[in-house]
py3Dmol code that shows the C-alpha trace and the ligand (Angstrom):
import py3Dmol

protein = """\
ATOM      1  CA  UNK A   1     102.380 104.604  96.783  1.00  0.00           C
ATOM      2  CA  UNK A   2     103.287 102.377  94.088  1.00  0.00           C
ATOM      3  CA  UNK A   3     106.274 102.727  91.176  1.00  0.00           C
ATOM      4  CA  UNK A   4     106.727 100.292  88.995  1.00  0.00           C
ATOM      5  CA  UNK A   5     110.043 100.734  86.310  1.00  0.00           C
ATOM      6  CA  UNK A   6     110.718  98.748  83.590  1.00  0.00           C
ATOM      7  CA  UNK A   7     109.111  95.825  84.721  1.00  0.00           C
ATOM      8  CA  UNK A   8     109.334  92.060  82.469  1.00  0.00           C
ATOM      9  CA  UNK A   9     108.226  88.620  82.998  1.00  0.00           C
ATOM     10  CA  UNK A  10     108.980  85.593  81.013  1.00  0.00           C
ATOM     11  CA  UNK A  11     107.690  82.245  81.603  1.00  0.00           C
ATOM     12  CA  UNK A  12     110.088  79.888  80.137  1.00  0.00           C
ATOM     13  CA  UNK A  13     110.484  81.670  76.268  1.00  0.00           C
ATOM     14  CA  UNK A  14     107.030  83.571  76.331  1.00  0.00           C
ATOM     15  CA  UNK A  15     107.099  87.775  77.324  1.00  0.00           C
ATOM     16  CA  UNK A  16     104.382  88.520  78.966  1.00  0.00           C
ATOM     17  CA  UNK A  17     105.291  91.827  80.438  1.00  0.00           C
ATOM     18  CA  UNK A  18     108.152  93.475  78.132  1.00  0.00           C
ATOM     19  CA  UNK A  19     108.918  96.836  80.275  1.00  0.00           C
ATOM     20  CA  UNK A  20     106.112  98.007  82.131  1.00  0.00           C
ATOM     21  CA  UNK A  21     106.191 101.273  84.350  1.00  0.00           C
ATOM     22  CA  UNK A  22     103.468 103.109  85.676  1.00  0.00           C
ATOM     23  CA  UNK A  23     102.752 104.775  89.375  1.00  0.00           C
ATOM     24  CA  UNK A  24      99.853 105.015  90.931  1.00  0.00           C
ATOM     25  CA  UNK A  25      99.222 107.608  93.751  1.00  0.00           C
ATOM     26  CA  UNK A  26      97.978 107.416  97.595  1.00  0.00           C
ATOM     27  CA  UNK A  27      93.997 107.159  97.358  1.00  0.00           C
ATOM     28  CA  UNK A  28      94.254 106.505  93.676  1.00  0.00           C
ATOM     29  CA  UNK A  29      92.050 104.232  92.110  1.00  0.00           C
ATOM     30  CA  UNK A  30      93.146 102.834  88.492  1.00  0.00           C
ATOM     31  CA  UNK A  31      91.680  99.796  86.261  1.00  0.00           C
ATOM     32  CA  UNK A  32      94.208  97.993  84.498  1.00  0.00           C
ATOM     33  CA  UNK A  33      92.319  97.201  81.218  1.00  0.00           C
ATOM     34  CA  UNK A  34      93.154  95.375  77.745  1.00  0.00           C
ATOM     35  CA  UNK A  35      92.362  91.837  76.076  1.00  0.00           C
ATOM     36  CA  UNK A  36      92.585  88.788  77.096  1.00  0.00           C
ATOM     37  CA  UNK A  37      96.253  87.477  77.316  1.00  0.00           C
ATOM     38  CA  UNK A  38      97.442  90.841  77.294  1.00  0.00           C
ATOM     39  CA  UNK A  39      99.141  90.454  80.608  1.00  0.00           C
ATOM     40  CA  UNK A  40      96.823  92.574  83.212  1.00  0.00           C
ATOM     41  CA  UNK A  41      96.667  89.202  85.767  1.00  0.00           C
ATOM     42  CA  UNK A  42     100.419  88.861  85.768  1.00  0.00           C
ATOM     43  CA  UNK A  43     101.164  92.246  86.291  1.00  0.00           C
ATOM     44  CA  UNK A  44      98.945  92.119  89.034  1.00  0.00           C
ATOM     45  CA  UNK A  45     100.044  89.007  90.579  1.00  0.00           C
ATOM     46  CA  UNK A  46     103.458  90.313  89.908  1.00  0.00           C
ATOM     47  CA  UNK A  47     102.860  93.437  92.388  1.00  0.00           C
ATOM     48  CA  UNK A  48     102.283  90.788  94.842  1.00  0.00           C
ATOM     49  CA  UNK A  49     105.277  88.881  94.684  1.00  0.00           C
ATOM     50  CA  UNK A  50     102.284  85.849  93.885  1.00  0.00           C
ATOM     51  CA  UNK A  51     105.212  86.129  90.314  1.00  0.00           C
ATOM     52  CA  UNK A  52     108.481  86.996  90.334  1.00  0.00           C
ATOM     53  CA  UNK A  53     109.541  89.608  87.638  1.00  0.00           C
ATOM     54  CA  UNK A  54     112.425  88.331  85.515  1.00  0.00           C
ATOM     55  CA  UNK A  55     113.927  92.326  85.776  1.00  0.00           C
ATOM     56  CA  UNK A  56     113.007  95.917  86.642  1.00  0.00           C
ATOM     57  CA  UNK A  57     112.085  97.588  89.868  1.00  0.00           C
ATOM     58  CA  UNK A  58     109.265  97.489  92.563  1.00  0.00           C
ATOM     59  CA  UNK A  59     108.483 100.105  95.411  1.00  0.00           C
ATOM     60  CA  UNK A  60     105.006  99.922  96.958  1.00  0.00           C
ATOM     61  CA  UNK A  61     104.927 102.374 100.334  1.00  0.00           C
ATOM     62  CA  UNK A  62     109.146 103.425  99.920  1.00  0.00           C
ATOM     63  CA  UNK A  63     109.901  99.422  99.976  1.00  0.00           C
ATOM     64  CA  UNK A  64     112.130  99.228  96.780  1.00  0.00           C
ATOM     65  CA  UNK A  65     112.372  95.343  95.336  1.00  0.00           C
ATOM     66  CA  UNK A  66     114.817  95.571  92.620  1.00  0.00           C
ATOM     67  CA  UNK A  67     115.134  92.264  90.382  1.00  0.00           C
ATOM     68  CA  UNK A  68     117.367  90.935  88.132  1.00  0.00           C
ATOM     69  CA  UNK A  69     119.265  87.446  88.177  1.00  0.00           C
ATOM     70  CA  UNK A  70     119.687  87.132  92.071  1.00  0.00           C
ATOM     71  CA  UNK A  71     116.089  85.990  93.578  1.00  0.00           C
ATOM     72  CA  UNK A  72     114.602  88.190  95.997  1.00  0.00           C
ATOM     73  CA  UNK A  73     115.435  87.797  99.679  1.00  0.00           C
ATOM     74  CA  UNK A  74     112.453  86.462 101.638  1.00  0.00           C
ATOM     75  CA  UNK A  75     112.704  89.720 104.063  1.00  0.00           C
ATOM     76  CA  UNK A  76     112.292  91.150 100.678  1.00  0.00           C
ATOM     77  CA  UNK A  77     109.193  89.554  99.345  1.00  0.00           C
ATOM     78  CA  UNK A  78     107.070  89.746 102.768  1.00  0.00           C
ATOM     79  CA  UNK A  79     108.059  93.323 103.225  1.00  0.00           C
ATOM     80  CA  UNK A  80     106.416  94.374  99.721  1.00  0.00           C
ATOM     81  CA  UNK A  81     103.690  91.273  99.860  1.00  0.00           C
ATOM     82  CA  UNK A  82     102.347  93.206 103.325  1.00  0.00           C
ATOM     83  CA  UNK A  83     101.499  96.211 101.669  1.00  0.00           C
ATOM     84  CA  UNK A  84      99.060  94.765  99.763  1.00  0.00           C
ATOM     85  CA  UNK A  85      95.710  92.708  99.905  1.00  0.00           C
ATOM     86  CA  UNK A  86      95.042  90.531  96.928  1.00  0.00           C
ATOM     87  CA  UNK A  87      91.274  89.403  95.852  1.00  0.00           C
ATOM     88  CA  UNK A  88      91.094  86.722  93.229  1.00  0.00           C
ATOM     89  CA  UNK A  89      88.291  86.247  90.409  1.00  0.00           C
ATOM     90  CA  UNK A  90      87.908  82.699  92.531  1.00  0.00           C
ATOM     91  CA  UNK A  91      87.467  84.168  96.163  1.00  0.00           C
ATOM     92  CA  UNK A  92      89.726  81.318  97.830  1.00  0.00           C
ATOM     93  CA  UNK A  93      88.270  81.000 100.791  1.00  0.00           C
ATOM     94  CA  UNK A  94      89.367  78.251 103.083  1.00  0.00           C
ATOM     95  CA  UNK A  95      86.584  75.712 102.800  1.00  0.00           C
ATOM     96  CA  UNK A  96      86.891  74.499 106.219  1.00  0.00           C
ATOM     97  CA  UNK A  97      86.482  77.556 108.289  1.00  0.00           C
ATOM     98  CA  UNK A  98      83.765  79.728 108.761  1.00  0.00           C
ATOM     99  CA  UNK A  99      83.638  83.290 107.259  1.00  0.00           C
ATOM    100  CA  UNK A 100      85.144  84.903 110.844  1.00  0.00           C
ATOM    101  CA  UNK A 101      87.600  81.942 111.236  1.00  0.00           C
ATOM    102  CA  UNK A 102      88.310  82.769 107.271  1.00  0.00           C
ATOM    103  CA  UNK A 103      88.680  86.494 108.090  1.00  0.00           C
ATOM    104  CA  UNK A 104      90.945  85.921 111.442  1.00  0.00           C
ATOM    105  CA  UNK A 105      93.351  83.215 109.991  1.00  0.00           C
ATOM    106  CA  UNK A 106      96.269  85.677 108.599  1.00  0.00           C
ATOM    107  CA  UNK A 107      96.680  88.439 111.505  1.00  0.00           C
ATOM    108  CA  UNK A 108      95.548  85.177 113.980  1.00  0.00           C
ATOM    109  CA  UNK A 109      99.409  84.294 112.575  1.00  0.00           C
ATOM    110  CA  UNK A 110     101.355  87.320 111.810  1.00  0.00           C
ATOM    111  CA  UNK A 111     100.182  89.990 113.672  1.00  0.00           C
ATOM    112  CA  UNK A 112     100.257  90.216 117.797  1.00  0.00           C
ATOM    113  CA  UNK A 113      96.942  90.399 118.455  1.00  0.00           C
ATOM    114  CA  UNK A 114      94.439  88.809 120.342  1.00  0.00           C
ATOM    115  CA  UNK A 115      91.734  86.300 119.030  1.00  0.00           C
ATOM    116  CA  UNK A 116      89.169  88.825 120.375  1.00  0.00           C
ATOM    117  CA  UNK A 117      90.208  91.902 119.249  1.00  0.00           C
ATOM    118  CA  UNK A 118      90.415  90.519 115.806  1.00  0.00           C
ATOM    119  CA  UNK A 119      87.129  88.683 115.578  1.00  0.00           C
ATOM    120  CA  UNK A 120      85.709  92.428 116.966  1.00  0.00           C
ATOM    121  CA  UNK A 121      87.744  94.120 114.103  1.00  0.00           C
ATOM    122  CA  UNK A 122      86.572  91.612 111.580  1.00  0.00           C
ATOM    123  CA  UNK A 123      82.991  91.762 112.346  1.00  0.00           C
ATOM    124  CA  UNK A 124      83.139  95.713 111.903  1.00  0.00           C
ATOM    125  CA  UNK A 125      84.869  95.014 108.166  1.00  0.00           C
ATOM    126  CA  UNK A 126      82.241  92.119 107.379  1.00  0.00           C
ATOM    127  CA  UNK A 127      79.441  95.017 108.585  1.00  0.00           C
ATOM    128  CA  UNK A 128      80.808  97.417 105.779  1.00  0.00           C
ATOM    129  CA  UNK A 129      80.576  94.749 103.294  1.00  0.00           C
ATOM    130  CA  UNK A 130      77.442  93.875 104.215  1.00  0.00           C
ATOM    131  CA  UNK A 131      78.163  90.143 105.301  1.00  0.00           C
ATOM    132  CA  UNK A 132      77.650  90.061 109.126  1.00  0.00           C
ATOM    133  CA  UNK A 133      74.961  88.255 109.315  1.00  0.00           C
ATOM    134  CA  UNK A 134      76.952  85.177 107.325  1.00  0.00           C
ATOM    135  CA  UNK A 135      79.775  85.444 109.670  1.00  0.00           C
ATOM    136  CA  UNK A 136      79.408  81.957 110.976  1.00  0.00           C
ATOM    137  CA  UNK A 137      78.469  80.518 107.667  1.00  0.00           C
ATOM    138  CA  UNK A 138      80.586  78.069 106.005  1.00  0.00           C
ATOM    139  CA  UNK A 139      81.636  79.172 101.995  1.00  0.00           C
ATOM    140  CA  UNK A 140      79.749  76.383 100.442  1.00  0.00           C
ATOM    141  CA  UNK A 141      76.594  77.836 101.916  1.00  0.00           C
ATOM    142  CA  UNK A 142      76.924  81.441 100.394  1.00  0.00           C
ATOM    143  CA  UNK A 143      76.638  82.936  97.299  1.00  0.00           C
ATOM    144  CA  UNK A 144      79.697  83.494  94.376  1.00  0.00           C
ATOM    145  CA  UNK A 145      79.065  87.630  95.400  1.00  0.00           C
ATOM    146  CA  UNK A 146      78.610  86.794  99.365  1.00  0.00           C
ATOM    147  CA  UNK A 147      82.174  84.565  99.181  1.00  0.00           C
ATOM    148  CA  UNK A 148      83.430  87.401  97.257  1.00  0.00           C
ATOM    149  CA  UNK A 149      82.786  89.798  99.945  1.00  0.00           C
ATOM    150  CA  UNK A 150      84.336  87.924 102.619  1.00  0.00           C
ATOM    151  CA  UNK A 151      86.986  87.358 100.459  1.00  0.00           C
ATOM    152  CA  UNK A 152      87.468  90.948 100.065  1.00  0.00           C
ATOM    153  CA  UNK A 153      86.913  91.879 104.322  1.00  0.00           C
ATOM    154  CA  UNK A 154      89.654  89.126 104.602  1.00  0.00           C
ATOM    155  CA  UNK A 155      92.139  91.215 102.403  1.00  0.00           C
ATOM    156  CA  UNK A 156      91.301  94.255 104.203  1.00  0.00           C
ATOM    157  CA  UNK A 157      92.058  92.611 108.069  1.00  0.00           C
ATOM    158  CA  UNK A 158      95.568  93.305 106.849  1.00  0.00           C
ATOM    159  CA  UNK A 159      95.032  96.731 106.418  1.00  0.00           C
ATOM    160  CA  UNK A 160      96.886  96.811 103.630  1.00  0.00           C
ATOM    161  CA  UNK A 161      97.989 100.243 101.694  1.00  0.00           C
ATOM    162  CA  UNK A 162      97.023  99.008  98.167  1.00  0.00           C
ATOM    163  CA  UNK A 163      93.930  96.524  97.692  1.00  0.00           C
ATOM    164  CA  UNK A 164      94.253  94.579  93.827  1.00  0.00           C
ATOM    165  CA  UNK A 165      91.751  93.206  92.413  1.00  0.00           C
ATOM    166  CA  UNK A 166      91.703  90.507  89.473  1.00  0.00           C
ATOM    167  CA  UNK A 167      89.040  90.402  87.754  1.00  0.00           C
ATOM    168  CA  UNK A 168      86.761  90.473  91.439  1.00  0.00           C
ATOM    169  CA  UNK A 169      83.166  89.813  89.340  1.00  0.00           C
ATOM    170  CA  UNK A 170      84.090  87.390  86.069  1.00  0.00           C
ATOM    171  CA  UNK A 171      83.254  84.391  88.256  1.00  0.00           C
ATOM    172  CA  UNK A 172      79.653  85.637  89.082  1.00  0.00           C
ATOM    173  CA  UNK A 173      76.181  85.001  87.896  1.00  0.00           C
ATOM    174  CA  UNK A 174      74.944  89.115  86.661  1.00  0.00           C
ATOM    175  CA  UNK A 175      72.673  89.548  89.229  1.00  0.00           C
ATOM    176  CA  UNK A 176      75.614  89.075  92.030  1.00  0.00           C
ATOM    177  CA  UNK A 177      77.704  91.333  90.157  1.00  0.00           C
ATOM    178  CA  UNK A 178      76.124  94.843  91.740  1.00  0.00           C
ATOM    179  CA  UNK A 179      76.833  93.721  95.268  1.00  0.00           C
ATOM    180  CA  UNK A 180      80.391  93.262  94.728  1.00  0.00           C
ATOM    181  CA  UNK A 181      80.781  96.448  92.447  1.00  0.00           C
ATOM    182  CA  UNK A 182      78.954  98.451  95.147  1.00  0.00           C
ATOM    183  CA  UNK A 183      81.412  97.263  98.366  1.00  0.00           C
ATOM    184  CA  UNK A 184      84.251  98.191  96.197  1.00  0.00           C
ATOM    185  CA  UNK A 185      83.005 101.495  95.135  1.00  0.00           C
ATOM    186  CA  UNK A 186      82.547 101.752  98.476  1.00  0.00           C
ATOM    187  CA  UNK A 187      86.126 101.546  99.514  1.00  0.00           C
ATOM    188  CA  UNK A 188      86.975 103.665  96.568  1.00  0.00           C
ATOM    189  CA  UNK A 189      84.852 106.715  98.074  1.00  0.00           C
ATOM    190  CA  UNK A 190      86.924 105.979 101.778  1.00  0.00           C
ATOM    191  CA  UNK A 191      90.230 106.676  99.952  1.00  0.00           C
ATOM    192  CA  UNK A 192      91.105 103.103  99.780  1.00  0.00           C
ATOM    193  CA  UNK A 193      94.410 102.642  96.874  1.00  0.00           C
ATOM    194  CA  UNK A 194      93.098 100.413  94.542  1.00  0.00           C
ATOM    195  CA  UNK A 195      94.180  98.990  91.077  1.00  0.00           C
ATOM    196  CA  UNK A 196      91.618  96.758  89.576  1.00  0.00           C
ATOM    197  CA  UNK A 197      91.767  94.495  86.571  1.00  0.00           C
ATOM    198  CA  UNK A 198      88.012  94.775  85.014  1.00  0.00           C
ATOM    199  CA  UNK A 199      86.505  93.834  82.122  1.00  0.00           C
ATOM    200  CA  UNK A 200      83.633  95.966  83.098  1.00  0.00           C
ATOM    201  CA  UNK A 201      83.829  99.293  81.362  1.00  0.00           C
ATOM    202  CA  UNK A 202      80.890 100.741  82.749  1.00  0.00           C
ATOM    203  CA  UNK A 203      82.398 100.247  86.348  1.00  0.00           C
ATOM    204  CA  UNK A 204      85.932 101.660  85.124  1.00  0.00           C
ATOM    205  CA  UNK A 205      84.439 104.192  84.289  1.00  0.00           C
ATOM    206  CA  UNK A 206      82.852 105.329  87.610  1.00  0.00           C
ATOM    207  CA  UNK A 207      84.880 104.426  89.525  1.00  0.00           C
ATOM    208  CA  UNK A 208      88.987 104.737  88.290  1.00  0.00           C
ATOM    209  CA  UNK A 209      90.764 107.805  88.389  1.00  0.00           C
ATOM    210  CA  UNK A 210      93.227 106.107  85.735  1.00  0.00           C
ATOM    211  CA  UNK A 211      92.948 103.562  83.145  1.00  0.00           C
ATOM    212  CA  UNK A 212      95.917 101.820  82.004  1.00  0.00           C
ATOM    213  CA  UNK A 213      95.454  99.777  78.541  1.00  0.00           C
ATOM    214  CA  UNK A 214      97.775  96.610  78.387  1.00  0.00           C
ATOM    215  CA  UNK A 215      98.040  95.321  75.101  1.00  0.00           C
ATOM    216  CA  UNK A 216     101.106  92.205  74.374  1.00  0.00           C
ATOM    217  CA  UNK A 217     102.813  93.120  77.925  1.00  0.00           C
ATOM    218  CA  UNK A 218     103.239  97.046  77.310  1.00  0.00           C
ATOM    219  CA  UNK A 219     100.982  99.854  78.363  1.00  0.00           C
ATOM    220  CA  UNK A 220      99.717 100.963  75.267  1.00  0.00           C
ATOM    221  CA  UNK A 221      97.624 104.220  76.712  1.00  0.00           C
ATOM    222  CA  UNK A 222      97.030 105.926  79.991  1.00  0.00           C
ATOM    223  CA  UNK A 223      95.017 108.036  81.211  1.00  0.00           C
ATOM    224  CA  UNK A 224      92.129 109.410  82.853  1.00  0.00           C
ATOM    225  CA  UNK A 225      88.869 107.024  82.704  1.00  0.00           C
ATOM    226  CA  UNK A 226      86.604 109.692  80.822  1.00  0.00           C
ATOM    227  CA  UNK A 227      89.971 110.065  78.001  1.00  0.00           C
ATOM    228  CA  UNK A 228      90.648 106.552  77.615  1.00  0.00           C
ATOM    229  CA  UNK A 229      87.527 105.250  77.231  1.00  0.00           C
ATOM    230  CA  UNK A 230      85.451 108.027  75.542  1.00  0.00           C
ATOM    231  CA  UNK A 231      88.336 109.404  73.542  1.00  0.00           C
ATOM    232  CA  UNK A 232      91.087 107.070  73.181  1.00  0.00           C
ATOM    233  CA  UNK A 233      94.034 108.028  71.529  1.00  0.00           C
ATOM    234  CA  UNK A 234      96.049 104.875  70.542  1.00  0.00           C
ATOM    235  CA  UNK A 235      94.571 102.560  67.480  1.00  0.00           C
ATOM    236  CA  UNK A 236      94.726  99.892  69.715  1.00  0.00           C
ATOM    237  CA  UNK A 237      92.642 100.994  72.334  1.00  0.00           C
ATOM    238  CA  UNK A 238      90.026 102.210  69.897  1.00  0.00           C
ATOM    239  CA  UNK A 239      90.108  98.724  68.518  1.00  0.00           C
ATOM    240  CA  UNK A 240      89.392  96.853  71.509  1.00  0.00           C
ATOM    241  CA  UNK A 241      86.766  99.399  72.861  1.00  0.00           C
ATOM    242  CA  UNK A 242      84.897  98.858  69.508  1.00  0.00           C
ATOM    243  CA  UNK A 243      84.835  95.299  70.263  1.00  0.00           C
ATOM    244  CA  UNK A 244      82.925  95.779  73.600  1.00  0.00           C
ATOM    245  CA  UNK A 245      80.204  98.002  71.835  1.00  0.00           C
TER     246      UNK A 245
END
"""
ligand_1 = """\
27
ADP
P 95.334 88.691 81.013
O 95.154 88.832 82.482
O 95.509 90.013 80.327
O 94.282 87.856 80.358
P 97.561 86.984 81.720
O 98.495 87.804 82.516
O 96.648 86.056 82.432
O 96.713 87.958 80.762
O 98.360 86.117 80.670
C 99.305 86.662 79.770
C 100.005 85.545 79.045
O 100.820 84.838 79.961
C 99.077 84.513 78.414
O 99.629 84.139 77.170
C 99.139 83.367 79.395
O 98.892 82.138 78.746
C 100.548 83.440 79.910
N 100.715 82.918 81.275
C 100.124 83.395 82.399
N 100.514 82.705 83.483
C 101.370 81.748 83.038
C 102.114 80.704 83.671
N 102.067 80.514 84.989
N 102.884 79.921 82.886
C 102.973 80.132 81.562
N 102.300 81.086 80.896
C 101.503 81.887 81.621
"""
view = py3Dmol.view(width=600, height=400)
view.addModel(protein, "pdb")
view.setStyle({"model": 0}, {"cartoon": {"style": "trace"}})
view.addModel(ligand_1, "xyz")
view.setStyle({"model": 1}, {"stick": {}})
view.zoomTo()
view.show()
């Protein structure tokens, strides 16, 4: 589903991803893990074409993006962007509209649809995440995990093959946490690709089928989620598990 090859970013004279490959499989679910500063939110946004790597290669669903001096083509960069749905540690939602009008807005544009099929399609996806009742709410009047489950419906009205998720529950009080853990377990258990940036180990732990450990914009380890967290391998891992006990 996704191949990544010797991937780097620079911004201006700072490497933050030095040559980063790693695949992850249809239905796969895999937490991208490591310190702060590491590079885990760039890679991600990276994926997304949100960044644009300085060199390497890109294929998400047999789209190959290869990049090197030349910029990618815009034919280039909304090919690979479709194939994936991107929720933010800030949810985003458009202030203005309510949580249908927020869930509508991008296939409203891009894809030929009508206005009532999708409002019927996105009241079935804010059903499975447990927001239909809000659906005429405006974001201001929900909670941090409510915004972050329309925010996460909204990514999925794309249908996209790969969902990514940065850091989905750092911006919420503990108690909203669960809720948004639970919706994307939830897609996890449907088959839904998924790669995740966490800090939660607990969560990585249920729910990835991989864990990839970013340390200074390399990989350091990968593995499966019982391996790389119970028995890591690399110092470095080991370090920074040690520092979550
Ligand atoms: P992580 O998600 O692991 O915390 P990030 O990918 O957010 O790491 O950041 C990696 C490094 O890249 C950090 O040193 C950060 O300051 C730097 N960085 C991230 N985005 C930018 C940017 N737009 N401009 C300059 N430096 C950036």
């Amino acid at each position: 589903m996704i191949k990544v090859e010797a991937l780097k970013k620079q911004f201006d004279d700072l490497t933050v991803l030095e040559s980063i490959d790693f695949s992850v499989k249809k239905g796969e679910v895999v937490c991208l893990i490591g310190p702060s500063g590491s590079g885990k939110t760039t890679l991600l946004r990276c994926l997304n074409l949100l960044e644009i790597p300085n060199n390497g290669t890109i294929s998400i669903s047999n789209k190959t993006v290869v990049f090197d001096k030349k910029a990618p083509t815009k034919k280039e960069m909304l090919a690979l962007r479709s194939f994936s749905g991107m929720v933010f540690q800030g949810f985003h939602l458009f202030p203005h509209k309510t949580v249908i009008e927020n869930i509508i807005e991008a296939p409203l544009t891009v894809k030929k649809k009508k206005k009532l099929e999708l409002i019927n399609e996105g009241e079935q996806l804010l059903e499975k995440v447990g927001m239909f009742e809000h659906r005429n709410k405006y974001p201001d009047a929900l909670s941090g995990g409510q915004q972050q489950r329309a925010a996460i419906a909204r990514a999925l009205m794309m249908e996209p093959e790969v969902m990514l998720f940065d850091e989905p529950t750092s911006a919420l009080d503990p108690q909203l946490v669960r809720e948004v853990l639970k919706v994307i377990e939830k897609l996890a258990k449907e088959g839904q690709t998924m790669v995740i940036v966490t800090h939660e180990m607990n969560f990585a732990r249920r729910i990835a089928d991989r864990v990839l450990f970013m340390d200074n914009g390399y990989i350091i380890e990968e593995g499966p989620a019982n391996e790389v967290l119970e028995q890591p391998k690399e110092k470095r891992t080991k370090q920074f598990l040690q520092l979550l006990d």
